[in-house]
ROKOL-934756 format. One record per residue (C-alpha): x, y, z; residue number from 1. Coordinates in Angstrom, 2 decimals, always signed. Layout:
N
X_Y_Z_NUM
...
END
This chain:
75
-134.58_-40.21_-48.29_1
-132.86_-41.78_-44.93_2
-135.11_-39.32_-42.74_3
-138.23_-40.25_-44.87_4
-137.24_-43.70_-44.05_5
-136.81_-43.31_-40.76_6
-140.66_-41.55_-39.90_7
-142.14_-44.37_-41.62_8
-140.58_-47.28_-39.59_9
-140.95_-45.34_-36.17_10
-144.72_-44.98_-37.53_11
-145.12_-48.09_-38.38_12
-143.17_-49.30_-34.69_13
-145.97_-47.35_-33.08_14
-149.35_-48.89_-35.28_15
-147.88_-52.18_-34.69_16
-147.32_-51.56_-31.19_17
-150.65_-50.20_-30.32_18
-152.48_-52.87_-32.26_19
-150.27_-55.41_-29.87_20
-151.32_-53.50_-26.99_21
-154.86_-53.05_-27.28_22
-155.74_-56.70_-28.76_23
-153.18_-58.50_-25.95_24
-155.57_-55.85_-23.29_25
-151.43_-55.09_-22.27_26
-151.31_-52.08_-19.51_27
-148.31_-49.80_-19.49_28
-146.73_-47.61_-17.16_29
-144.41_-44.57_-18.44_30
-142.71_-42.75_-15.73_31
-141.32_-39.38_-16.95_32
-139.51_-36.91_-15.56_33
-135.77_-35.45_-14.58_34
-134.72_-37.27_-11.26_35
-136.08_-40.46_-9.71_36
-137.15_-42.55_-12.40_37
-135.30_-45.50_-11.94_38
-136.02_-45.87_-8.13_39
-140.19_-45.51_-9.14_40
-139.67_-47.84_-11.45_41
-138.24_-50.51_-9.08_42
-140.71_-49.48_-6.51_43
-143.43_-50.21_-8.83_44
-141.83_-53.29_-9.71_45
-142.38_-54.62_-6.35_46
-145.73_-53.46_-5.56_47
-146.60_-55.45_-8.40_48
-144.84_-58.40_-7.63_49
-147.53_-60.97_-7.30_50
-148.84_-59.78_-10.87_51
-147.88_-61.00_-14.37_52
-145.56_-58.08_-15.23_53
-142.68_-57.45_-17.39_54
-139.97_-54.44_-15.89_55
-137.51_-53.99_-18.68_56
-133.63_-53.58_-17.35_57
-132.56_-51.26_-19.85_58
-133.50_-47.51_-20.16_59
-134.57_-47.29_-23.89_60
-135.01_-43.53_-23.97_61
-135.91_-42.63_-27.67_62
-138.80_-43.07_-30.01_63
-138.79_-46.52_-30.01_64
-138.26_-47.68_-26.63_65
-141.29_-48.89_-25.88_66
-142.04_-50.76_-29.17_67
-138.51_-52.61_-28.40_68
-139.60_-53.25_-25.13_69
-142.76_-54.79_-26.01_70
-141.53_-57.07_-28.80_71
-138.00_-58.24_-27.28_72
-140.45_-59.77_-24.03_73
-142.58_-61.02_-26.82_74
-140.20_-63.08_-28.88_75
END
């Protein structure tokens, strides 16, 4: 029942999400990989600069990290 649970918020995290996305015209970057990520991410942070942008400080690294990201900005 807890795992059960568990799909259907993480689902429901990723409707909501993309609905928020796609209606607010929101771009994201995702920057994968196994060395490096945090120094892209800071380098893209500053090539964007002059743009309305949101870099998040934490490292949410699990199903759900970009749904929290997009909310907690969003309050």
């Amino acid at each position: 029942m807890k795992n059960y649970l568990k799909k259907i918020v993480i689902s429901l995290f990723r409707i909501f999400t993309s609905m928020y996305l796609k209606k607010n015209k929101i771009e994201v970057i995702a920057i994968t990989g196994s060395a490096g990520k945090t120094t892209t991410k800071n380098a893209i942070a500053q090539l964007l600069e002059d743009k309305l942008t949101y870099i998040p400080a934490e490292n949410y690294n699990t199903e759900i990290g970009i749904p929290l990201n997009v909310f907690k900005e969003n309050k």
